[in-house]
C-alpha positions, 0 to 999 in steps of 0.5 A, spaced: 554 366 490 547 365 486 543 359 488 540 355 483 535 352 488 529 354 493 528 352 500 524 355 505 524 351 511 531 347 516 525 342 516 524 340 508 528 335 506 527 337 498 529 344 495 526 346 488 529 348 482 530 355 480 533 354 473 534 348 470 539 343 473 543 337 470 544 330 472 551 330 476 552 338 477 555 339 484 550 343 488 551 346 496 545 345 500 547 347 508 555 346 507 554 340 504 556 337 497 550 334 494 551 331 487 545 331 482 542 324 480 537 326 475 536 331 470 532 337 475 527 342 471 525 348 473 520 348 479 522 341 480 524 337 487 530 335 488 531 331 495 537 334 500 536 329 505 536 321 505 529 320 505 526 313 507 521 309 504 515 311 508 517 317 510 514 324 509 516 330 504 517 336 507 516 343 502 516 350 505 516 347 512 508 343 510 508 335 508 506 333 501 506 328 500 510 320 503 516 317 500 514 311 495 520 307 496 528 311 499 530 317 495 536 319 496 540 325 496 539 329 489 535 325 487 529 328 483 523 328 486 516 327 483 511 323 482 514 317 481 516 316 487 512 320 493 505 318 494 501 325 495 496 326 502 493 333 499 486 331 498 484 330 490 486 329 484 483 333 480 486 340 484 480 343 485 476 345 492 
């Protein structure tokens, strides 16, 4: 079965999208059902887990930020509800 999502590590809690993804599809993340919340685009972050208000992000096994209030499972995850811990915000170094 092709997978429509990437995740790297057991200890990230979202995964990302390799295609566009819709509101309400069904997707199987570790043997569980996981229905999606929001409208996920290509590249976009979706969470797998509960995630709790304060609680880190995990991606490809590296924090990237904290949760800005509880995320829920297929839930889209962005900028509008995580805070990030990458330094700067311009993006360069």
């Amino acid at each position: 079965m092709k997978s429509n999502f990437l995740i790297l590590t057991s200890t990230d809690n979202v995964a990302t999208a390799i295609s566009d993804l819709k509101a309400g599809e069904v997707l199987i993340v570790d043997g569980k059902e996981i229905k999606l919340r929001d409208e996920i685009k290509l590249g976009h972050k979706f969470s797998v887990k509960q995630i709790k208000k304060g609680d880190f992000i995990l991606k490809y096994g590296e924090i990237i930020g904290a949760a800005s209030y509880d995320i829920y499972p297929g839930e889209h995850v962005h900028v509008h509800n995580i805070h990030s811990l990458r330094g700067g915000s311009s993006g360069r170094h």
